[in-house]
GUDRENDO-564887 format. One line per field, with one value per residue: x, y, z negated of N, C-alpha, C in turn; residue number from 1; chain; residue in three letters. Coordinates in Angstrom, 2 decimals. Layout:
nu (X  ...)
nv (Y  ...)
nw (Z  ...)
cau (X  ...)
cav (Y  ...)
caw (Z  ...)
cu (X  ...)
cv (Y  ...)
cw (Z  ...)
n (NUM  ...)
chain (A  ...)
res (ala  ...)
This chain:
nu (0.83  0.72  2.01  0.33  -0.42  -1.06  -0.25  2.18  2.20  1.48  3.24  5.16  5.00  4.79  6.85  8.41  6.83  6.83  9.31  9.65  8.10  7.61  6.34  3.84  2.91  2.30  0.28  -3.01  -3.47  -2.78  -3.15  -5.45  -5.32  -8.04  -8.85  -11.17  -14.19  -15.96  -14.50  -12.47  -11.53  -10.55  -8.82  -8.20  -7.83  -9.79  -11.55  -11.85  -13.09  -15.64  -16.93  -16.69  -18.54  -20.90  -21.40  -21.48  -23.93  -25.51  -25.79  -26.51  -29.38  -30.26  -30.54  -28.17  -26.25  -23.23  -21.65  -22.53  -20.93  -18.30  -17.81  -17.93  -15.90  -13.72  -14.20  -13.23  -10.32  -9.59  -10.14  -8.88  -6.12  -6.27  -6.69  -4.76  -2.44  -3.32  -3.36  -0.12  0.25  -0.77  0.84  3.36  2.83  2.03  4.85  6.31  5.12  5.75  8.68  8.89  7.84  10.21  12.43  11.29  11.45  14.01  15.09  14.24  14.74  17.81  17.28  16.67  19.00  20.69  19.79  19.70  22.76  22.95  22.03  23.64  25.90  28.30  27.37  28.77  31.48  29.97  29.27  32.05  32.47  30.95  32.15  34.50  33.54  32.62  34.12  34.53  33.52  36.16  37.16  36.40  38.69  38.72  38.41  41.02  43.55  45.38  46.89  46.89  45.52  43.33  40.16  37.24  34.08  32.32  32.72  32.45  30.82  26.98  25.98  24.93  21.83  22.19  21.02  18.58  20.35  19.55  19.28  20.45  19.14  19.15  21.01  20.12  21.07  20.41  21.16  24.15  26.57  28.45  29.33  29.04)
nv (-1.18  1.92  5.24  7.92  10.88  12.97  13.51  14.47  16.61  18.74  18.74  20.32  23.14  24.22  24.54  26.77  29.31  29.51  30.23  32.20  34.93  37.52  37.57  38.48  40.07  39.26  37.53  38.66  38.60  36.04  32.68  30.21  26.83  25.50  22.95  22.15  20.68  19.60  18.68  20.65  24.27  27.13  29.99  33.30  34.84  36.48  35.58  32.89  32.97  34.14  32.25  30.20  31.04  31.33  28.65  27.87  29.21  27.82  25.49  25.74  26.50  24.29  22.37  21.19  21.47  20.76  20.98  23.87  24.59  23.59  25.01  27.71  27.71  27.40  29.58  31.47  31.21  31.91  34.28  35.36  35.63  36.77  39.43  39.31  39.77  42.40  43.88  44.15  45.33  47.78  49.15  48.34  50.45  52.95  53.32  53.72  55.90  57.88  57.74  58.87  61.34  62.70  62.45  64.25  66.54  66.88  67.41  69.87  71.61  71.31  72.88  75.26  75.84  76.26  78.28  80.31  80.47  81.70  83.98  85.08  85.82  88.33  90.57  90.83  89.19  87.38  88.00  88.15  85.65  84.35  85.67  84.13  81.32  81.78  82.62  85.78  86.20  85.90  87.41  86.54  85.14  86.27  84.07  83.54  83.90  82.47  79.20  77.81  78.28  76.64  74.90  75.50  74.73  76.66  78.47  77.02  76.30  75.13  72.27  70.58  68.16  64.65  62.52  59.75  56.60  55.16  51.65  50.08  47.70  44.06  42.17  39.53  35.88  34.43  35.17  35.51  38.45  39.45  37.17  35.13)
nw (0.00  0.94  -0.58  -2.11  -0.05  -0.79  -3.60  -3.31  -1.85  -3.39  -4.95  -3.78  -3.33  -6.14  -7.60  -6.91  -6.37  -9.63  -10.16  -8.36  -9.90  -8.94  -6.67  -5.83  -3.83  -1.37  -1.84  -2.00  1.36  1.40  3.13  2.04  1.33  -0.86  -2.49  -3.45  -5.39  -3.35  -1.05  1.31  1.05  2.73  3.53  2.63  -1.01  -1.80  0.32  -0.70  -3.17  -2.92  -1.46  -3.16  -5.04  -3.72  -3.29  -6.04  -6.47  -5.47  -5.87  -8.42  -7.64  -6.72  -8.89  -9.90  -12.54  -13.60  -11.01  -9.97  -12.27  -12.24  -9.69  -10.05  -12.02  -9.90  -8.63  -10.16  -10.84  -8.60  -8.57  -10.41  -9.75  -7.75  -9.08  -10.23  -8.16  -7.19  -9.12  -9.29  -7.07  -6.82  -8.78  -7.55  -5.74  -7.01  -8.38  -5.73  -4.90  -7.11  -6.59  -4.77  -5.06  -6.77  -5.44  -3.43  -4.94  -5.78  -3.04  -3.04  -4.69  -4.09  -1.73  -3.05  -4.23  -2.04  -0.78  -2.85  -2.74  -0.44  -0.21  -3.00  -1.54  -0.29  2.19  4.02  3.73  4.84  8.09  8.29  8.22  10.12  12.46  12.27  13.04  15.59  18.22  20.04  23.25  25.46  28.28  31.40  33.40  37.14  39.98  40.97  44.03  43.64  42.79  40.63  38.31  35.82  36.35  34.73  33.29  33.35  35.36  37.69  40.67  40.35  40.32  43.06  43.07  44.08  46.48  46.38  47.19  50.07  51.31  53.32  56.04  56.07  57.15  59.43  59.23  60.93  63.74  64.59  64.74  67.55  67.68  70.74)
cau (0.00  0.94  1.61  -0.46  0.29  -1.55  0.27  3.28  1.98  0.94  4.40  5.88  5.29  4.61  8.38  8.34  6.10  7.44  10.66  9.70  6.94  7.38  5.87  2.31  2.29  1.56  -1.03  -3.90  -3.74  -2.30  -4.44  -4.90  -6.28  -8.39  -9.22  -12.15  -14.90  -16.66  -14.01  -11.54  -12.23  -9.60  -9.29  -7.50  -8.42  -11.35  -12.38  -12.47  -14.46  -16.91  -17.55  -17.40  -19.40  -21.90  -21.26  -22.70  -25.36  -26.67  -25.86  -27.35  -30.69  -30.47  -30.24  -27.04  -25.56  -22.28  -21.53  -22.00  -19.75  -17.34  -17.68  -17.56  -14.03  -12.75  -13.50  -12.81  -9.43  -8.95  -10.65  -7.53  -5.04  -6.54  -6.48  -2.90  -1.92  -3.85  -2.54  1.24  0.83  -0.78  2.11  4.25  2.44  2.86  6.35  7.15  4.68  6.72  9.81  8.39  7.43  11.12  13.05  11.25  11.62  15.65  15.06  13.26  15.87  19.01  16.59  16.66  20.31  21.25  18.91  20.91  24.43  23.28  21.68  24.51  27.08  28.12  26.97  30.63  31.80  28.79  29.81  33.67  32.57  30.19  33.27  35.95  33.15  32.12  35.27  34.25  34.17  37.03  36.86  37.07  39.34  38.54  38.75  42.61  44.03  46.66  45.80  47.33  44.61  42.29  39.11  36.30  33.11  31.54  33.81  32.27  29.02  26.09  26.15  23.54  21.39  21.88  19.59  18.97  20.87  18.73  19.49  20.52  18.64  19.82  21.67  19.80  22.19  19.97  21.78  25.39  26.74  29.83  29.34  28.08)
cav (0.00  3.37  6.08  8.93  12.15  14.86  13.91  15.09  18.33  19.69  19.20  21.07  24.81  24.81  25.41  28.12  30.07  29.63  30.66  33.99  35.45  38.25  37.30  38.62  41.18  38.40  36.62  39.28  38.40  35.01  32.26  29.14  25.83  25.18  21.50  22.01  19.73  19.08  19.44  21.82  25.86  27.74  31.19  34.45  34.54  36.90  34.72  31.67  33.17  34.23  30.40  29.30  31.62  30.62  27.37  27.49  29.68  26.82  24.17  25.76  26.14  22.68  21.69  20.37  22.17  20.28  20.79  25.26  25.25  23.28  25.93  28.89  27.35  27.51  30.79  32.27  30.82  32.59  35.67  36.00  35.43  37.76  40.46  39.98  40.77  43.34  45.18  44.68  45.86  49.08  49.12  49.17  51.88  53.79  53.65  54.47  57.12  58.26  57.74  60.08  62.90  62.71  62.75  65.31  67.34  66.79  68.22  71.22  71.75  71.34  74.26  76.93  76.38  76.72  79.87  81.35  80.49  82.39  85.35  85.22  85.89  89.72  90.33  91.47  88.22  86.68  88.39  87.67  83.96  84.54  85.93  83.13  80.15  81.86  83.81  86.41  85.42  86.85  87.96  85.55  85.75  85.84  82.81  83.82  82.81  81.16  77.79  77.85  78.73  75.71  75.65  75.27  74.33  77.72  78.41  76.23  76.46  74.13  70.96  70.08  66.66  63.97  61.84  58.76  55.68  54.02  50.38  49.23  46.32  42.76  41.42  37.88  35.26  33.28  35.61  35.95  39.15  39.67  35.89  34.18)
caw (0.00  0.93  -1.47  -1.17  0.36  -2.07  -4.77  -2.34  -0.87  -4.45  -5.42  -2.54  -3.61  -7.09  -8.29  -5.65  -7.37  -10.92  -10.00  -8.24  -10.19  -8.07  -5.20  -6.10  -3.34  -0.32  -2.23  -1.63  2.05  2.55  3.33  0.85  1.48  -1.64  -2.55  -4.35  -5.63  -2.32  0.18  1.48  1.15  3.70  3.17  1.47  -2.24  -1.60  1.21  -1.42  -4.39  -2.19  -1.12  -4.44  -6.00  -3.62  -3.57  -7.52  -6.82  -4.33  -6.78  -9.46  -7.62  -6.42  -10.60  -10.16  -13.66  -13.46  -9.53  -10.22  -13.03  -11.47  -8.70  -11.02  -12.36  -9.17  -8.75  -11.67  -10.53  -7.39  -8.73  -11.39  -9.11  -6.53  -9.99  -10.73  -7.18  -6.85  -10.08  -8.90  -5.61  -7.73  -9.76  -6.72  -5.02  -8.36  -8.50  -4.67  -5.14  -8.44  -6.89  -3.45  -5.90  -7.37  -4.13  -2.42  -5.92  -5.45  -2.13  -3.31  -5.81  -3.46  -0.79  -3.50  -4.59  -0.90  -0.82  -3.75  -2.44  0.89  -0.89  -3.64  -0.89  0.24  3.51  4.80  4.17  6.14  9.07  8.45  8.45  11.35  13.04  12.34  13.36  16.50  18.31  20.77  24.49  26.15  29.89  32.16  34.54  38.29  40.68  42.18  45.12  43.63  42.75  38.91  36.60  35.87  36.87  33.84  33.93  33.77  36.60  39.16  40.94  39.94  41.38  43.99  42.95  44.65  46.69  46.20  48.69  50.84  51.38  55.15  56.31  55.53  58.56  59.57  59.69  62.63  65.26  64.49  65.85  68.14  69.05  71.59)
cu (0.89  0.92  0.96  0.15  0.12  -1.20  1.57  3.56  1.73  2.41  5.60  6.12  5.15  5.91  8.56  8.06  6.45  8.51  10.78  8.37  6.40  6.82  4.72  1.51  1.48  0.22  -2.85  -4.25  -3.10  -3.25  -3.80  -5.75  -6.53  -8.86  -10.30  -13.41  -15.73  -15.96  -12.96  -12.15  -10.52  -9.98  -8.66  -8.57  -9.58  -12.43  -13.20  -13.26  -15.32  -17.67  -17.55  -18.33  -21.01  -22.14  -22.12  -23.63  -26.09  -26.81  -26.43  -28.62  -31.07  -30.56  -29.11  -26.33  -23.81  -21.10  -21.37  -21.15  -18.26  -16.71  -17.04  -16.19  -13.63  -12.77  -13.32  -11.02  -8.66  -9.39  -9.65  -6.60  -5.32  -6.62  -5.21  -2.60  -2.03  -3.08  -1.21  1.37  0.40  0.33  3.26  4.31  2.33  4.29  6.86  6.32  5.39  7.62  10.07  8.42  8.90  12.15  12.10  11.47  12.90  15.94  14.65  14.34  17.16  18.87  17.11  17.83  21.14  20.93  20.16  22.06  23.93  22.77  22.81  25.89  27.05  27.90  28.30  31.10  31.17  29.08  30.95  33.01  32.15  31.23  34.59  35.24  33.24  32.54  34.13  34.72  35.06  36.47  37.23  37.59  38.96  38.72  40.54  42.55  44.91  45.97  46.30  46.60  43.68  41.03  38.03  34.80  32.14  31.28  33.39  31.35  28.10  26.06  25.10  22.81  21.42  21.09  19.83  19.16  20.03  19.41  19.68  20.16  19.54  20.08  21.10  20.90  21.82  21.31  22.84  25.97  28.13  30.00  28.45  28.27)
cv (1.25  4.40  7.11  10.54  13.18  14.53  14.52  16.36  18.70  19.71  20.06  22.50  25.35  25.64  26.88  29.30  29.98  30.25  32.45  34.71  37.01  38.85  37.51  39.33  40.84  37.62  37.52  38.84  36.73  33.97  30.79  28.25  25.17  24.04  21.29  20.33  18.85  19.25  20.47  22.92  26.51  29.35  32.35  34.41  35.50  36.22  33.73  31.50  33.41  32.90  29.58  29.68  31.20  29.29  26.99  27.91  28.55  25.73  24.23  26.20  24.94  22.08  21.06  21.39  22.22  20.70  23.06  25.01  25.08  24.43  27.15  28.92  28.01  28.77  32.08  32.69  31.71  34.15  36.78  36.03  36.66  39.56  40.69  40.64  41.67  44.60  45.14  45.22  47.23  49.54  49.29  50.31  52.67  54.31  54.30  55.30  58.70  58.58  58.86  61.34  62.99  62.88  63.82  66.69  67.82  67.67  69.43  71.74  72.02  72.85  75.10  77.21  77.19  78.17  80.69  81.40  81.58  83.97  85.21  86.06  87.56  89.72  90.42  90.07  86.67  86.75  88.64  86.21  83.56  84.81  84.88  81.90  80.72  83.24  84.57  86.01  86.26  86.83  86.75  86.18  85.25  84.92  83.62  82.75  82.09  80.33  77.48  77.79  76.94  75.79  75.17  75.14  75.20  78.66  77.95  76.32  75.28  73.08  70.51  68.24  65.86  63.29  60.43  57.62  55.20  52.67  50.41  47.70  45.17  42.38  40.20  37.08  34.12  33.84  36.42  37.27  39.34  38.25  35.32  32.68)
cw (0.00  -0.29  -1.01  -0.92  -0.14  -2.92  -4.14  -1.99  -2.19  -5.15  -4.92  -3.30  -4.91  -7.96  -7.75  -6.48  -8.69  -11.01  -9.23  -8.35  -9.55  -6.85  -4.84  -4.89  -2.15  -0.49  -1.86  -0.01  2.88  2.40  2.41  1.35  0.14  -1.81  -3.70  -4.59  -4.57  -0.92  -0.03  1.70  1.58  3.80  2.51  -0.18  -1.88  -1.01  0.16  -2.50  -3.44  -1.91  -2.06  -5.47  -5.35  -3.29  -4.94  -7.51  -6.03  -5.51  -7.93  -9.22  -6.77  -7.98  -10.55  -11.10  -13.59  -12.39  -9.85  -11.41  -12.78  -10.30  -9.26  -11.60  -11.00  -8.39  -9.05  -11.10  -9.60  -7.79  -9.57  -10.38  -7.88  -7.69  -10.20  -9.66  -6.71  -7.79  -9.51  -7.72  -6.08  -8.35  -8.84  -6.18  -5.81  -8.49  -6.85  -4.97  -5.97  -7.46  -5.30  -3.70  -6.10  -6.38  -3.24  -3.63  -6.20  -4.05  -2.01  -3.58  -4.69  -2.09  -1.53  -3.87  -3.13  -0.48  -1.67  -3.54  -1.80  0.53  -2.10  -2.55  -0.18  1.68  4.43  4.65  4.86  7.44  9.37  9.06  9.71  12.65  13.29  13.08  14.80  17.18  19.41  22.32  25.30  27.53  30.52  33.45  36.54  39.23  41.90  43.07  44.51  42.41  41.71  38.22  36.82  35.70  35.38  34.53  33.94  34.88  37.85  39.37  40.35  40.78  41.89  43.61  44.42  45.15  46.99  47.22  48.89  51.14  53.22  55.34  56.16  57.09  58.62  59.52  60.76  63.64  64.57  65.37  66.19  68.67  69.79  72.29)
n (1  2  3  4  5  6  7  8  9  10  11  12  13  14  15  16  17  18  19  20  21  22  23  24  25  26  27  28  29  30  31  32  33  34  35  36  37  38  39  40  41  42  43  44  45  46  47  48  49  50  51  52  53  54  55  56  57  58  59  60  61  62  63  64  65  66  67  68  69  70  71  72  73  74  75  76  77  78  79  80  81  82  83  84  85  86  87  88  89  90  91  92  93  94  95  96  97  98  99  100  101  102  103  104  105  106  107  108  109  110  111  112  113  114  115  116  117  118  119  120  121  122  123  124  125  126  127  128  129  130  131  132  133  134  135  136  137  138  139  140  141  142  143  144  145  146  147  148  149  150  151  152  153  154  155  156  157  158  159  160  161  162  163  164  165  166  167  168  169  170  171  172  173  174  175  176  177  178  179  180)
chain (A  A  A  A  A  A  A  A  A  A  A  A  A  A  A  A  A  A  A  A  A  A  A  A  A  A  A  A  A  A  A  A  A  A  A  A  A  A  A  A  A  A  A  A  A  A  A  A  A  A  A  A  A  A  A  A  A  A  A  A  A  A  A  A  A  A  A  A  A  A  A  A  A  A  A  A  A  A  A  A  A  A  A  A  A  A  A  A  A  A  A  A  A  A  A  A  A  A  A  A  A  A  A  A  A  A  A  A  A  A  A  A  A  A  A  A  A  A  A  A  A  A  A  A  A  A  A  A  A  A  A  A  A  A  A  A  A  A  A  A  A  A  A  A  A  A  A  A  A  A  A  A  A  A  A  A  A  A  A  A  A  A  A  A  A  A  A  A  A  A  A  A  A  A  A  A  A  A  A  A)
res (unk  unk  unk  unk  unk  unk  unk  unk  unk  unk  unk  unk  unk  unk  unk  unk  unk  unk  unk  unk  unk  unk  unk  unk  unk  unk  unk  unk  unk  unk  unk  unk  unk  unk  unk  unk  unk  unk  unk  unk  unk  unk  unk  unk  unk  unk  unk  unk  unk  unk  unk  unk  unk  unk  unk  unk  unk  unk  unk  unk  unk  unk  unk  unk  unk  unk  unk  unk  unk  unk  unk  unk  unk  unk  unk  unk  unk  unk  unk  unk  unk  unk  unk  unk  unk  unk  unk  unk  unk  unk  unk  unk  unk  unk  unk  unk  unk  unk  unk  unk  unk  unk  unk  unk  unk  unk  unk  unk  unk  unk  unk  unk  unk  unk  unk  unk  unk  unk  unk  unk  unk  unk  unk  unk  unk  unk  unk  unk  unk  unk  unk  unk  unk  unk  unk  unk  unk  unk  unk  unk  unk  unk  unk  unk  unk  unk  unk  unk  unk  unk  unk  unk  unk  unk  unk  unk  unk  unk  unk  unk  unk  unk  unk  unk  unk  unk  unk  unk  unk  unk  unk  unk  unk  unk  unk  unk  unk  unk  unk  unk)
């Protein structure tokens, strides 16, 4: 006799999850195959309370007592698990939020010091500095005949666009040419 295979697959991912309790933030939308009391329920945890909640409301107006609470367990189950992840992904979007306000508040901060350097500074040595970054353009000198000076690129006329090559037909190779 064969051993069976769901005691197999349930041992697959549970370490998984123990080991990175972190992992809360995928659970809101990933999809779970639930092995409930009547069958498999396939589904994101919202998906699967929903189908077990009415799952008990059917079973508990069929009188089956046993059959909804059973239901109601399971999803109770998914209803916590779909609460935790919900609060940490809050809890993340808290903190980048936080940590958004706090870096653009650093950036505020680093604006008005730069403000006050540039208003701190006498204007005379504004327009020294203005002067040493950005020399004055001397004269340029005329295109001579003699062929010494080098030519720059302010120097030369604008260069006409090119147009673009056309292709020359593909030579057949049925009819060789030059022999006969």
């Amino acid at each position: 006799m064969r051993p069976s295979n769901k005691s197999r697959s349930r041992n697959k991912g549970g370490n998984r999850r123990q080991q990175n309790p972190n992992n809360n933030a995928n659970i809101v939308n990933r999809v779970f195959d639930s092995a409930g009391p009547e069958g498999k329920v396939r589904g994101t945890p919202q998906q699967i309370v929903e189908k077990y909640t009415q799952l008990a409301r059917d079973a508990q107006l069929s009188g089956d007592r046993v059959a909804a609470e059973s239901f109601m367990q399971h999803s109770e189950h998914y209803s916590r698990m779909l609460a935790v992840a919900q609060q940490e992904q809050a809890k993340k979007q808290a903190e980048h939020s936080a940590r958004q306000a706090e870096q653009a508040e650093q950036q505020r901060q680093r604006n008005e010091q730069r403000a006050q350097q540039q208003a701190a500074q006498p204007p005379q040595a504004v327009s020294e500095a203005a002067a040493v970054t950005e020399p004055e353009p001397a004269a340029q000198p005329e295109p001579a005949e003699s062929g010494n000076l080098v030519e720059t690129p302010e120097n030369k006329p604008p260069r006409r666009k090119s147009r673009p090559r056309t292709r020359k037909p593909a030579v057949s190779e049925a009819a060789p040419q030059g022999v006969e």
